[in-house]
mmCIF entry with sequence, helices, sheets and N, C-alpha, C, O atoms, coordinates in Angstrom:
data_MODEL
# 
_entry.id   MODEL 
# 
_entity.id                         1 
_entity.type                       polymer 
_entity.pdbx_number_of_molecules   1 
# 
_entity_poly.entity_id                      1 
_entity_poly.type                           'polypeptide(L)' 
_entity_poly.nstd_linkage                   no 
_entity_poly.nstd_monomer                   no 
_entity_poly.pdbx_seq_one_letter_code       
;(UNK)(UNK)(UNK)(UNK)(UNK)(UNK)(UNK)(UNK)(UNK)(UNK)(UNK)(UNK)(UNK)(UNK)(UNK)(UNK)
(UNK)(UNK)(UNK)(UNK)(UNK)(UNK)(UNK)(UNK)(UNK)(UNK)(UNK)(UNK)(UNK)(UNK)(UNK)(UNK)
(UNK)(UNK)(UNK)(UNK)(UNK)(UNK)(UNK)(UNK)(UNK)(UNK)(UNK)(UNK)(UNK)(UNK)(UNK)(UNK)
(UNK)(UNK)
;
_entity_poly.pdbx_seq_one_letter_code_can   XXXXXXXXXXXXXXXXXXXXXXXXXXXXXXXXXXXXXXXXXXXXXXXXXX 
_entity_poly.pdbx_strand_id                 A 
# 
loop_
_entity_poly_seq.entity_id 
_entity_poly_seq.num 
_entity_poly_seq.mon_id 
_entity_poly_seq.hetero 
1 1  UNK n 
1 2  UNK n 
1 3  UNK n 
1 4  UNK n 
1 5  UNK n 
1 6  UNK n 
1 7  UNK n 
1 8  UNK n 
1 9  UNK n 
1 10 UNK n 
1 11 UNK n 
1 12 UNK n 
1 13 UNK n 
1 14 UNK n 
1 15 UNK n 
1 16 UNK n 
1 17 UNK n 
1 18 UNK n 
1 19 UNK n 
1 20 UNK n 
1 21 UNK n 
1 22 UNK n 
1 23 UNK n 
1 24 UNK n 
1 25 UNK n 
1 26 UNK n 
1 27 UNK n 
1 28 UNK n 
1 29 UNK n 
1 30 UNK n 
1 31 UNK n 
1 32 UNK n 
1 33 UNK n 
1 34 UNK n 
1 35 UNK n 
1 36 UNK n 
1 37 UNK n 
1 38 UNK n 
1 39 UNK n 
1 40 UNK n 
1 41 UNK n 
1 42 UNK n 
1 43 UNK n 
1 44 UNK n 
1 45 UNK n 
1 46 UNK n 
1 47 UNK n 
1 48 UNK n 
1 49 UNK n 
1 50 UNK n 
# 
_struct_asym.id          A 
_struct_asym.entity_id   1 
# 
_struct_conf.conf_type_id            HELX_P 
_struct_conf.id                      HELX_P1 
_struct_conf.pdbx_PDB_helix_id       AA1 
_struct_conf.beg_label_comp_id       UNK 
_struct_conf.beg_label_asym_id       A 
_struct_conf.beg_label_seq_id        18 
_struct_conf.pdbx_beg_PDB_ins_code   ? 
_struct_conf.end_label_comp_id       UNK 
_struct_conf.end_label_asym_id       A 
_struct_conf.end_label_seq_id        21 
_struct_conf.pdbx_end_PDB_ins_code   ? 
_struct_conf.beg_auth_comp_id        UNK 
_struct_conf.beg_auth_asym_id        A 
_struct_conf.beg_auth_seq_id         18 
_struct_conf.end_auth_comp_id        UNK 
_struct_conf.end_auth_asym_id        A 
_struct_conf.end_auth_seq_id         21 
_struct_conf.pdbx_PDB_helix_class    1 
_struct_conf.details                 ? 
_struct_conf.pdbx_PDB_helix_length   4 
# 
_struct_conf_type.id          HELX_P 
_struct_conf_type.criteria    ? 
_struct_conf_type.reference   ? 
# 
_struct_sheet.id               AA1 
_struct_sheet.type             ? 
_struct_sheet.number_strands   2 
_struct_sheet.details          ? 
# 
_struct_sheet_order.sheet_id     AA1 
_struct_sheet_order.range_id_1   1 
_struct_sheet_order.range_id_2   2 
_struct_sheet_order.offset       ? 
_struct_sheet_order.sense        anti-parallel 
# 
loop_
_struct_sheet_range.sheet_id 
_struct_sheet_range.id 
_struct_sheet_range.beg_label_comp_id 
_struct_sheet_range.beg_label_asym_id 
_struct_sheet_range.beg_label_seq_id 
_struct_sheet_range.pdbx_beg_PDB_ins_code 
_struct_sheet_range.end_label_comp_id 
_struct_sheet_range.end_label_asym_id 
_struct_sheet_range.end_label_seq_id 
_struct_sheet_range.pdbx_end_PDB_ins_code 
_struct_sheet_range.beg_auth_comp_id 
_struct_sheet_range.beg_auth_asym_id 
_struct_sheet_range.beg_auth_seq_id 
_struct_sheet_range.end_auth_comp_id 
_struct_sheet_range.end_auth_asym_id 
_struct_sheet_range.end_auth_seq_id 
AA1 1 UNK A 30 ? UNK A 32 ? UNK A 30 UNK A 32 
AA1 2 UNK A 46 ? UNK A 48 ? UNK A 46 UNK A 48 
# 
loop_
_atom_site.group_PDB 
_atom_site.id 
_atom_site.type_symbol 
_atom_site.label_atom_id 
_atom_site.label_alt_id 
_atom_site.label_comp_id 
_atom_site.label_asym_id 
_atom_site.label_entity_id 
_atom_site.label_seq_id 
_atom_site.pdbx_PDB_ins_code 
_atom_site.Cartn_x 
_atom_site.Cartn_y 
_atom_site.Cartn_z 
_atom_site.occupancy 
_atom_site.B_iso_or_equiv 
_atom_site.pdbx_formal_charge 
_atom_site.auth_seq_id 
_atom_site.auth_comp_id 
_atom_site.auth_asym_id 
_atom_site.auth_atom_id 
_atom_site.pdbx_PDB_model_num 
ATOM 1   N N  . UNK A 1 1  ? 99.971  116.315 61.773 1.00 0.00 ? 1  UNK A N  1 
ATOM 2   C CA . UNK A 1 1  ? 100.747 117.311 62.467 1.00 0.00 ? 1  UNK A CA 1 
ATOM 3   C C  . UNK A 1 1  ? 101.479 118.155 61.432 1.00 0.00 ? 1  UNK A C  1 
ATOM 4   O O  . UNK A 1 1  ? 102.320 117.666 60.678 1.00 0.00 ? 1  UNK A O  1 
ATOM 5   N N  . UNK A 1 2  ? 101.194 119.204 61.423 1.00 0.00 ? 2  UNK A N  1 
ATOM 6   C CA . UNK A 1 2  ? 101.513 119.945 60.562 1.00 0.00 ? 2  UNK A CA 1 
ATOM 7   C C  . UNK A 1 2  ? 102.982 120.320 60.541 1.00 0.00 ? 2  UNK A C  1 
ATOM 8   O O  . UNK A 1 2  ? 103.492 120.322 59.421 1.00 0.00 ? 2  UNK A O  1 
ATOM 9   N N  . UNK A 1 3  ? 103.807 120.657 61.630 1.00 0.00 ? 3  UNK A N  1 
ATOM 10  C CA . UNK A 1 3  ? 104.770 120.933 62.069 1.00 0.00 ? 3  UNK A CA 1 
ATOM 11  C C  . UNK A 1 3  ? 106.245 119.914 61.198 1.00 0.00 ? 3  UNK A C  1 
ATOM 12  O O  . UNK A 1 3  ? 107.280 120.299 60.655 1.00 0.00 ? 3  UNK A O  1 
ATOM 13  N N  . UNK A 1 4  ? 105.524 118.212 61.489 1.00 0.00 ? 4  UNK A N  1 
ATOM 14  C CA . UNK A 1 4  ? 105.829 117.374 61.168 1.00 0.00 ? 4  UNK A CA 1 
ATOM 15  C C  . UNK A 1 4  ? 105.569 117.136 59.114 1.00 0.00 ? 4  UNK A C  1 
ATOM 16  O O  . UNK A 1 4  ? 106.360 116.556 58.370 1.00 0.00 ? 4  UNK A O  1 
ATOM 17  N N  . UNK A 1 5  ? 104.895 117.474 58.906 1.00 0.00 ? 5  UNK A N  1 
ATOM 18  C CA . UNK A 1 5  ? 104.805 117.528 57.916 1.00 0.00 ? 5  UNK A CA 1 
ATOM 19  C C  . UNK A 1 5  ? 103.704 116.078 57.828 1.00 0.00 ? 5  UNK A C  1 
ATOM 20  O O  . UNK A 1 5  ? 103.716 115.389 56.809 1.00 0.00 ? 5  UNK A O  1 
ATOM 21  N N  . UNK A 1 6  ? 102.837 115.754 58.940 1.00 0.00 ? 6  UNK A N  1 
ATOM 22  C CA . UNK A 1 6  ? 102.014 114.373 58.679 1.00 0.00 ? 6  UNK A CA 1 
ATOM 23  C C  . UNK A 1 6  ? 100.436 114.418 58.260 1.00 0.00 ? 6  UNK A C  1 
ATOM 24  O O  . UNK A 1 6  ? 99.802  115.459 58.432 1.00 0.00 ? 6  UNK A O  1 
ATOM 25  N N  . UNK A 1 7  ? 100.023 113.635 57.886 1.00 0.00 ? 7  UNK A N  1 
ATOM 26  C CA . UNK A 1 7  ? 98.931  114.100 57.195 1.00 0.00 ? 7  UNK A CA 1 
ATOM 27  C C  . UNK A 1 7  ? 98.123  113.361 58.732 1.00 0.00 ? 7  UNK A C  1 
ATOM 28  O O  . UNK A 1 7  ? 98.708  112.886 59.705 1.00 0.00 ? 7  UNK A O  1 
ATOM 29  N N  . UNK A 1 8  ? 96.355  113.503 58.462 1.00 0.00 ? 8  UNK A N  1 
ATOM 30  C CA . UNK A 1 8  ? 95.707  113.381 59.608 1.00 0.00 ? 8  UNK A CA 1 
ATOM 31  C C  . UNK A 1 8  ? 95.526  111.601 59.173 1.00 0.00 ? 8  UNK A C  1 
ATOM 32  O O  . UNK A 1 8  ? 95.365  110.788 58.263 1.00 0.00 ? 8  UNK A O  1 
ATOM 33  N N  . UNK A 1 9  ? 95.734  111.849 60.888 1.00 0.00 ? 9  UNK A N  1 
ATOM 34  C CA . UNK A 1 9  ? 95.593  109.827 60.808 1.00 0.00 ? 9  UNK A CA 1 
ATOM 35  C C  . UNK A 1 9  ? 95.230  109.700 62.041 1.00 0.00 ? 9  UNK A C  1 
ATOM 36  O O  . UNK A 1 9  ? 94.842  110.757 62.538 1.00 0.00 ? 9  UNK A O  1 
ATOM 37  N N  . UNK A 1 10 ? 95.209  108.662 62.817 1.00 0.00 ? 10 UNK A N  1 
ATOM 38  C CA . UNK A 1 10 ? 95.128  107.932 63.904 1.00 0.00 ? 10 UNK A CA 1 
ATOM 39  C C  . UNK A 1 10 ? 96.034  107.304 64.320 1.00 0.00 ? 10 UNK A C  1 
ATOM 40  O O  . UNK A 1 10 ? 96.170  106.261 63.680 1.00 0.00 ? 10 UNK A O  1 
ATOM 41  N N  . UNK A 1 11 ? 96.925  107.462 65.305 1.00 0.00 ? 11 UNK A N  1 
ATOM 42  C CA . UNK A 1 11 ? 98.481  107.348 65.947 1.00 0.00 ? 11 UNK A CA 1 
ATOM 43  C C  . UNK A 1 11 ? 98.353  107.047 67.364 1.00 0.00 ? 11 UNK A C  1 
ATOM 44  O O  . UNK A 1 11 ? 97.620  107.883 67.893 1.00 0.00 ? 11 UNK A O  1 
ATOM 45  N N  . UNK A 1 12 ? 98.754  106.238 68.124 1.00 0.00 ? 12 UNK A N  1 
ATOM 46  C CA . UNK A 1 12 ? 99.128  106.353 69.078 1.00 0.00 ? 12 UNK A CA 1 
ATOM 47  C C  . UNK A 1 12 ? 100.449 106.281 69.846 1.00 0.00 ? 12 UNK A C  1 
ATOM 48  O O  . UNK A 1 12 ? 101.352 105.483 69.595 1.00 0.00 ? 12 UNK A O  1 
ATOM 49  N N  . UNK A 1 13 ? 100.456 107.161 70.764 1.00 0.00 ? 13 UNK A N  1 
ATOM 50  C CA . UNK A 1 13 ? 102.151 107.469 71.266 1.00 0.00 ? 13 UNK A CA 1 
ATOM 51  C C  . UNK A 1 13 ? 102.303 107.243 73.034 1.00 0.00 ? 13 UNK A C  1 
ATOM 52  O O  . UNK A 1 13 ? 101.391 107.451 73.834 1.00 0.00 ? 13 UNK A O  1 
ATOM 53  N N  . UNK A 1 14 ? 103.530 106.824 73.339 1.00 0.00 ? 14 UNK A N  1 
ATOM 54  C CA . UNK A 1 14 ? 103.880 106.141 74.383 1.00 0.00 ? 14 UNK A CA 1 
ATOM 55  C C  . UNK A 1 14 ? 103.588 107.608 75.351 1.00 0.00 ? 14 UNK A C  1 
ATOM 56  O O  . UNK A 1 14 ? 103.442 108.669 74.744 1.00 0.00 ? 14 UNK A O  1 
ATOM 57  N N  . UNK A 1 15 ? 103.527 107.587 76.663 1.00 0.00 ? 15 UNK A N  1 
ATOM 58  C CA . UNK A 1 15 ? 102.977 108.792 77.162 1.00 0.00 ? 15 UNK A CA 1 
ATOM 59  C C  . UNK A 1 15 ? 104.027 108.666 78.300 1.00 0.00 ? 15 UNK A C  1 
ATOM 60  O O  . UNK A 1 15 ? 103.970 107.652 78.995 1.00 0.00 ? 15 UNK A O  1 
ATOM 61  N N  . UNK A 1 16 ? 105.360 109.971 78.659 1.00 0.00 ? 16 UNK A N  1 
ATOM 62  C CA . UNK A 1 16 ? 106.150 109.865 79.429 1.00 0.00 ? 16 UNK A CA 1 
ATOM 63  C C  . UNK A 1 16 ? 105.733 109.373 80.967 1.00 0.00 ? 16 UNK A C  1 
ATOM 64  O O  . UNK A 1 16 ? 106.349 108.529 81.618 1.00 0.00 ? 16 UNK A O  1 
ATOM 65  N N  . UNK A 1 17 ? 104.689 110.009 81.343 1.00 0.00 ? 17 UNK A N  1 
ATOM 66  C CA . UNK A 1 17 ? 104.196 109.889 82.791 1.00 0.00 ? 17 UNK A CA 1 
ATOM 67  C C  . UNK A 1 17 ? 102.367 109.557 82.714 1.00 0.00 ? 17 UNK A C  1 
ATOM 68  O O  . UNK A 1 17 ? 101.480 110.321 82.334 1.00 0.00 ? 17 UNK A O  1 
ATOM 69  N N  . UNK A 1 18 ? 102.264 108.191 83.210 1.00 0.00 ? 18 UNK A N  1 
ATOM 70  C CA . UNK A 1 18 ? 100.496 107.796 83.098 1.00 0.00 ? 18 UNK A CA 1 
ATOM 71  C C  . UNK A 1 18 ? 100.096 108.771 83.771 1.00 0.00 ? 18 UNK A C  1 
ATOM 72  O O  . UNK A 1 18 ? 98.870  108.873 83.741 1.00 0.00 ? 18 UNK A O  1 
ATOM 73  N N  . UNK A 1 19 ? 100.729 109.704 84.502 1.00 0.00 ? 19 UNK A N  1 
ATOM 74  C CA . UNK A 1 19 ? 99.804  111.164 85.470 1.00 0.00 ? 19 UNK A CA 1 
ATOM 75  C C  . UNK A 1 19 ? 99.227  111.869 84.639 1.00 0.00 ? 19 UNK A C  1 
ATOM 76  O O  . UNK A 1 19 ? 98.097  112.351 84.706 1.00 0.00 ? 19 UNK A O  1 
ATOM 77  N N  . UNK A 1 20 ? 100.186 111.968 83.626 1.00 0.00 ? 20 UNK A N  1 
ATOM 78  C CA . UNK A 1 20 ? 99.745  113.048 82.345 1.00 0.00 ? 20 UNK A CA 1 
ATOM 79  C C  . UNK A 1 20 ? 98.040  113.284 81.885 1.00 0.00 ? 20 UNK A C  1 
ATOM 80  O O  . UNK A 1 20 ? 97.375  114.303 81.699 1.00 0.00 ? 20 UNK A O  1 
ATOM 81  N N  . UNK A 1 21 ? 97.751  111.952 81.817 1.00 0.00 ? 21 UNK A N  1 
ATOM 82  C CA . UNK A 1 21 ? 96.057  111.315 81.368 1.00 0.00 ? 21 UNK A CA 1 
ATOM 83  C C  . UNK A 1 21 ? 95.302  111.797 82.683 1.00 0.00 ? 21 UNK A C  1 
ATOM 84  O O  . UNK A 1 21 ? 94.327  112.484 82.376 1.00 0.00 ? 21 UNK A O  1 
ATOM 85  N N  . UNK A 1 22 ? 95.435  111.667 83.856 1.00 0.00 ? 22 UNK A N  1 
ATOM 86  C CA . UNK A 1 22 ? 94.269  111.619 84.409 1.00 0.00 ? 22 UNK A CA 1 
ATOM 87  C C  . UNK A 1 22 ? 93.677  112.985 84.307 1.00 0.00 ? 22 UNK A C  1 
ATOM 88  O O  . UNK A 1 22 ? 94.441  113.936 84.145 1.00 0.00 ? 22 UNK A O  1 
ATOM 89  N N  . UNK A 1 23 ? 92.156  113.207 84.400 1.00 0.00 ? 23 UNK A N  1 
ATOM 90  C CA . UNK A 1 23 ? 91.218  113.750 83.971 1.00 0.00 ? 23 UNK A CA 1 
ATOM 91  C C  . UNK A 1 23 ? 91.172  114.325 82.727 1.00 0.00 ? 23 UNK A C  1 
ATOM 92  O O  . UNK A 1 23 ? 90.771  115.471 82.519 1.00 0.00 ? 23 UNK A O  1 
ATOM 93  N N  . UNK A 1 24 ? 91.730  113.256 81.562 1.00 0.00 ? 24 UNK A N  1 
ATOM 94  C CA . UNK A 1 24 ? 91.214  113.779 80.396 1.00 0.00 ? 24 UNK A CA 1 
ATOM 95  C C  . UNK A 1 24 ? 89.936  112.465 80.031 1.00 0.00 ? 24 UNK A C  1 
ATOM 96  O O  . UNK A 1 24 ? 89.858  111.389 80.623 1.00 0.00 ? 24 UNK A O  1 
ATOM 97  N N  . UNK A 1 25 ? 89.228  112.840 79.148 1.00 0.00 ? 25 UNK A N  1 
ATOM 98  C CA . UNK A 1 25 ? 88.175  112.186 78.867 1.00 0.00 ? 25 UNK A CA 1 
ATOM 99  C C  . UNK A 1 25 ? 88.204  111.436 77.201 1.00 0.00 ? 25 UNK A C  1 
ATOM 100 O O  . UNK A 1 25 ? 88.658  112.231 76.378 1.00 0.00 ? 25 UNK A O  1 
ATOM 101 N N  . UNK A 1 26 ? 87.887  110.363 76.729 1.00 0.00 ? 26 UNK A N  1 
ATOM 102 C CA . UNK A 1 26 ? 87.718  109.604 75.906 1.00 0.00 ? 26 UNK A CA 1 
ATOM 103 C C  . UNK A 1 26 ? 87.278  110.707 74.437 1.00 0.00 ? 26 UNK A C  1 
ATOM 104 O O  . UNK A 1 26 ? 86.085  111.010 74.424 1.00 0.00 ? 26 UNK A O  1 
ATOM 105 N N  . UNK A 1 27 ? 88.044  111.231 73.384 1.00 0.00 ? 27 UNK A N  1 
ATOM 106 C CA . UNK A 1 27 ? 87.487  112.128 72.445 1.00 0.00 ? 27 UNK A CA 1 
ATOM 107 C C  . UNK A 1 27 ? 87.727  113.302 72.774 1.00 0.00 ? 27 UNK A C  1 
ATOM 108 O O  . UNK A 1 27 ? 87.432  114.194 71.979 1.00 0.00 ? 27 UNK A O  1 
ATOM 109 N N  . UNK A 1 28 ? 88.327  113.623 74.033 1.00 0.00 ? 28 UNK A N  1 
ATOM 110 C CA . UNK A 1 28 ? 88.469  115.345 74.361 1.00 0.00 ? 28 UNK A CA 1 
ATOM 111 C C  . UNK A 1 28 ? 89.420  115.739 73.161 1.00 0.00 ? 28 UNK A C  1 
ATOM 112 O O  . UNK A 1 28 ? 89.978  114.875 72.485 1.00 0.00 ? 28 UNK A O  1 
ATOM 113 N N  . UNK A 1 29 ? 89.558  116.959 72.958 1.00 0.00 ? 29 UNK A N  1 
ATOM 114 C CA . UNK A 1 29 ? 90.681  117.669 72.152 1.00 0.00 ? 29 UNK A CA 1 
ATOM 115 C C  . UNK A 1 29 ? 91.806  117.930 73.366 1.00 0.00 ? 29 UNK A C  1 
ATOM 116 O O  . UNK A 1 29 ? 91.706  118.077 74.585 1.00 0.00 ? 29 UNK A O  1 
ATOM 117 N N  . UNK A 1 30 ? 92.617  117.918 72.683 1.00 0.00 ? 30 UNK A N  1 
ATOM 118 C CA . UNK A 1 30 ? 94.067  117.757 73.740 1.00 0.00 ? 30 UNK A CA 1 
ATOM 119 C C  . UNK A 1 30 ? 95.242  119.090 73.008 1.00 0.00 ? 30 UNK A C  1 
ATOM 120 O O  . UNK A 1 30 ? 94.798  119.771 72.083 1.00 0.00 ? 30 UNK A O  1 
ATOM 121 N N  . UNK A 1 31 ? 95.699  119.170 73.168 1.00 0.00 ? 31 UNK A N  1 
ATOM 122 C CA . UNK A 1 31 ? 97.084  119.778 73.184 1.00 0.00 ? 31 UNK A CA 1 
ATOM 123 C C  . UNK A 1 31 ? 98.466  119.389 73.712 1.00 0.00 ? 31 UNK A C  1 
ATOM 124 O O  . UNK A 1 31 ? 98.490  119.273 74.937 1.00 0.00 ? 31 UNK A O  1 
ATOM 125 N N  . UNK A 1 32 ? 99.711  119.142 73.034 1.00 0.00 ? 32 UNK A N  1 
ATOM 126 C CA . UNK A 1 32 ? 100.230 118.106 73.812 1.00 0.00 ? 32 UNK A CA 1 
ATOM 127 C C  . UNK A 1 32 ? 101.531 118.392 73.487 1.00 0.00 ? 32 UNK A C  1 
ATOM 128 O O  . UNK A 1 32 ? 101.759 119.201 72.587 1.00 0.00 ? 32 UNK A O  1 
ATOM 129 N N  . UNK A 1 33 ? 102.877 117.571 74.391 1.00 0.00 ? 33 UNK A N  1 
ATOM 130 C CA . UNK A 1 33 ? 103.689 118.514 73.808 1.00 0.00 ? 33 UNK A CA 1 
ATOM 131 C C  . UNK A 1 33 ? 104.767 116.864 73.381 1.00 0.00 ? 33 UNK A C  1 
ATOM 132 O O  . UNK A 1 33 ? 104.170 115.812 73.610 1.00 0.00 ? 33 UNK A O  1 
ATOM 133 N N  . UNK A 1 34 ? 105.722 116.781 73.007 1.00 0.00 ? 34 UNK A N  1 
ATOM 134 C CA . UNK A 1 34 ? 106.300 115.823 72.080 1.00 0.00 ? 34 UNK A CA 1 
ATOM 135 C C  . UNK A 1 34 ? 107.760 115.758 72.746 1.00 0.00 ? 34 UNK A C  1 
ATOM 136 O O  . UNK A 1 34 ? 108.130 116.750 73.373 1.00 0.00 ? 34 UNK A O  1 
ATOM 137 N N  . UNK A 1 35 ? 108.698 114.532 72.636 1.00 0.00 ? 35 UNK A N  1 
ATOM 138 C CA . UNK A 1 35 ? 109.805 114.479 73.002 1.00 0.00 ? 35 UNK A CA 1 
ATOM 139 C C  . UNK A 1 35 ? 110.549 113.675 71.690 1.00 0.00 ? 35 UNK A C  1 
ATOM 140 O O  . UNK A 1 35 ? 110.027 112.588 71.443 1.00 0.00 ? 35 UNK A O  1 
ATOM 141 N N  . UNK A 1 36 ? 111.502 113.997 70.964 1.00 0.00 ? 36 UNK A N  1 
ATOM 142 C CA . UNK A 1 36 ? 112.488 112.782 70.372 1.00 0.00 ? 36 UNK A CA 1 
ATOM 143 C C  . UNK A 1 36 ? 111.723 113.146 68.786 1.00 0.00 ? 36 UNK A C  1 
ATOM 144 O O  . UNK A 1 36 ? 110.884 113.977 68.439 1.00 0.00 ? 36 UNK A O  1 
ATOM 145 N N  . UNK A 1 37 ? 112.535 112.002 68.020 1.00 0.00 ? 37 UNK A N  1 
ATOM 146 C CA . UNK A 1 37 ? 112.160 112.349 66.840 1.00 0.00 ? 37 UNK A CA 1 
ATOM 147 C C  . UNK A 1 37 ? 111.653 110.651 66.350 1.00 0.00 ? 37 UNK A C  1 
ATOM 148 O O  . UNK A 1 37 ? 111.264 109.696 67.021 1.00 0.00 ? 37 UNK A O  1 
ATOM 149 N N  . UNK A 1 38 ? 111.915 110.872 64.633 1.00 0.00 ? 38 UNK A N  1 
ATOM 150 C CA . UNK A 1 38 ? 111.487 109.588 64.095 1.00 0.00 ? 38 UNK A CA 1 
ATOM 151 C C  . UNK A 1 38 ? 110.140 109.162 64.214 1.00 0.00 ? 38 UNK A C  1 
ATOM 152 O O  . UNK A 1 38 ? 109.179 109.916 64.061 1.00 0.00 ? 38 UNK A O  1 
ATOM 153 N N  . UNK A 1 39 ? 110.046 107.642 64.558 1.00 0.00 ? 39 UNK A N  1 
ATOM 154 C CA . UNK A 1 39 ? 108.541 106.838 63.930 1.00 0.00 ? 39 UNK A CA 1 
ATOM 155 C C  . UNK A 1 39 ? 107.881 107.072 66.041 1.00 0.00 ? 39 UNK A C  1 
ATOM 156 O O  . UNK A 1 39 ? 106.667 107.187 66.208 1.00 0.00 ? 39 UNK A O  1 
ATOM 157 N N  . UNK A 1 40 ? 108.628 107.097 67.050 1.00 0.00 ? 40 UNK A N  1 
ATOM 158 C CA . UNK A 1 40 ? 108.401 107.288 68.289 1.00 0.00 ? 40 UNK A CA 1 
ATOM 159 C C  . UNK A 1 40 ? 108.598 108.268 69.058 1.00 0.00 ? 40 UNK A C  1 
ATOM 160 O O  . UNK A 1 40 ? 109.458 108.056 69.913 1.00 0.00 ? 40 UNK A O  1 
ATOM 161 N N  . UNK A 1 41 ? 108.060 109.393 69.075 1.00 0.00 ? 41 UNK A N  1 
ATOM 162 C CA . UNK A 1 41 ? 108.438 110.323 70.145 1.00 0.00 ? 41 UNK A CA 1 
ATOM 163 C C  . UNK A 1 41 ? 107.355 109.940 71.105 1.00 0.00 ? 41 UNK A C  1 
ATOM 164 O O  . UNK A 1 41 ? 106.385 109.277 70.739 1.00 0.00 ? 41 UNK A O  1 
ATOM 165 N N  . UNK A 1 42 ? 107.543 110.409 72.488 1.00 0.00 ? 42 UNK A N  1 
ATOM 166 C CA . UNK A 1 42 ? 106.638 110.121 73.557 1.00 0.00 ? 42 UNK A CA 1 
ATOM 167 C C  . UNK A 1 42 ? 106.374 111.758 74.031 1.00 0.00 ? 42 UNK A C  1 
ATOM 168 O O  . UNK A 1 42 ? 107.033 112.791 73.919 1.00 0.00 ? 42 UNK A O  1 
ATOM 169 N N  . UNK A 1 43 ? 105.374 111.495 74.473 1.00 0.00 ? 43 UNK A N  1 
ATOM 170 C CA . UNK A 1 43 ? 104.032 112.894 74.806 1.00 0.00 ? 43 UNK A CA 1 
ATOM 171 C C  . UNK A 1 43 ? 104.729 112.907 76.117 1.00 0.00 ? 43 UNK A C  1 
ATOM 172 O O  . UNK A 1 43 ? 104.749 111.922 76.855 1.00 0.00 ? 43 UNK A O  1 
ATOM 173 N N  . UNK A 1 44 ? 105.396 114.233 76.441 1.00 0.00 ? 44 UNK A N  1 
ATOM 174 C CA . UNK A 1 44 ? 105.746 114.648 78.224 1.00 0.00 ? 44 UNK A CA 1 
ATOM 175 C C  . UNK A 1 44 ? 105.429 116.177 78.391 1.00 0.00 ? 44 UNK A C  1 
ATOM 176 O O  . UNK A 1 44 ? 106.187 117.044 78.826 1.00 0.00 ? 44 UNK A O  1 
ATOM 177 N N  . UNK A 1 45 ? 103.790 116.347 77.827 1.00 0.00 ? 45 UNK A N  1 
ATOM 178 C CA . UNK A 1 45 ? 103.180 117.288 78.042 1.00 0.00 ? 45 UNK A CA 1 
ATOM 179 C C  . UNK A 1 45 ? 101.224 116.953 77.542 1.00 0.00 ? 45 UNK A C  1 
ATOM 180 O O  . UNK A 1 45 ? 100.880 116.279 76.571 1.00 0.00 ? 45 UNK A O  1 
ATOM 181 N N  . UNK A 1 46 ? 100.587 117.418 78.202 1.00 0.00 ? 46 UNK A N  1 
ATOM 182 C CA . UNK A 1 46 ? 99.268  117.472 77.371 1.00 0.00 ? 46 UNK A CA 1 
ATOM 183 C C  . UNK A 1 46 ? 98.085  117.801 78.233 1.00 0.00 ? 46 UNK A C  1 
ATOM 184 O O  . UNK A 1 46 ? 97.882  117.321 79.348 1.00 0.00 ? 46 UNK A O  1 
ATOM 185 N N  . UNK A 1 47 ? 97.128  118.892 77.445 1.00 0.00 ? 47 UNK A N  1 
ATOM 186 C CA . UNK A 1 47 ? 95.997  120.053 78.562 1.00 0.00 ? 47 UNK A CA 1 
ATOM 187 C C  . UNK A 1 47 ? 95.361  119.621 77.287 1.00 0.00 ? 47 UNK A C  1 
ATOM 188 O O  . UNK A 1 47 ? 95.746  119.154 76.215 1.00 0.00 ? 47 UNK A O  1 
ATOM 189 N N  . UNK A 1 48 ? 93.794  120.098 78.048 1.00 0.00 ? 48 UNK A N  1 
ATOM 190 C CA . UNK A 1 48 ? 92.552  120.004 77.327 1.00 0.00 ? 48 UNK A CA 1 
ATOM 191 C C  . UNK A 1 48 ? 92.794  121.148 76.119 1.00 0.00 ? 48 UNK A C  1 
ATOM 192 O O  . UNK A 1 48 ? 93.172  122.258 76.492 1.00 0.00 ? 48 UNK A O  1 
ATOM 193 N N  . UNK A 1 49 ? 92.605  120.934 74.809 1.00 0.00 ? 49 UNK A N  1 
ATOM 194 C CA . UNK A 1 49 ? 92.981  122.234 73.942 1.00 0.00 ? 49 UNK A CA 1 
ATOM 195 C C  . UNK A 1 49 ? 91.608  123.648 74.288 1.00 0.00 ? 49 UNK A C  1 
ATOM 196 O O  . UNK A 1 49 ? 90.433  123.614 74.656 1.00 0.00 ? 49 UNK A O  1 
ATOM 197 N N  . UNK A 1 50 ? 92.349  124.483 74.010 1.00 0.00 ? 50 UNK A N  1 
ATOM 198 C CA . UNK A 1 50 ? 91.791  125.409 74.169 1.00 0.00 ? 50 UNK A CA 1 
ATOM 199 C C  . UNK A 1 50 ? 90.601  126.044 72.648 1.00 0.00 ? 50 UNK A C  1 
ATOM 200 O O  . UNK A 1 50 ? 89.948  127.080 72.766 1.00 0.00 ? 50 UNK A O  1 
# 
């Protein structure tokens, strides 16, 4: 994440609402939006990227 200053890795993050996921697919590109700071922010946004 560039924003963040992180290099590319493989992360996973707590997701505010399990609604968020449904109809995304396994490998889609996402777009997503972030809450909080530090080693945990949680995702309370995210669309198929454009």
């Amino acid at each position: 994440m560039k924003e963040l200053n992180w290099p590319a890795m493989t992360m996973g993050f707590t997701v505010a609402d399990e609604k968020l996921l449904r109809g995304l697919m396994v490998g889609e590109q996402v777009s997503f939006d972030l809450k909080g700071s530090g080693a945990a922010p949680v995702i309370t946004g995210i669309r198929p990227a454009k």
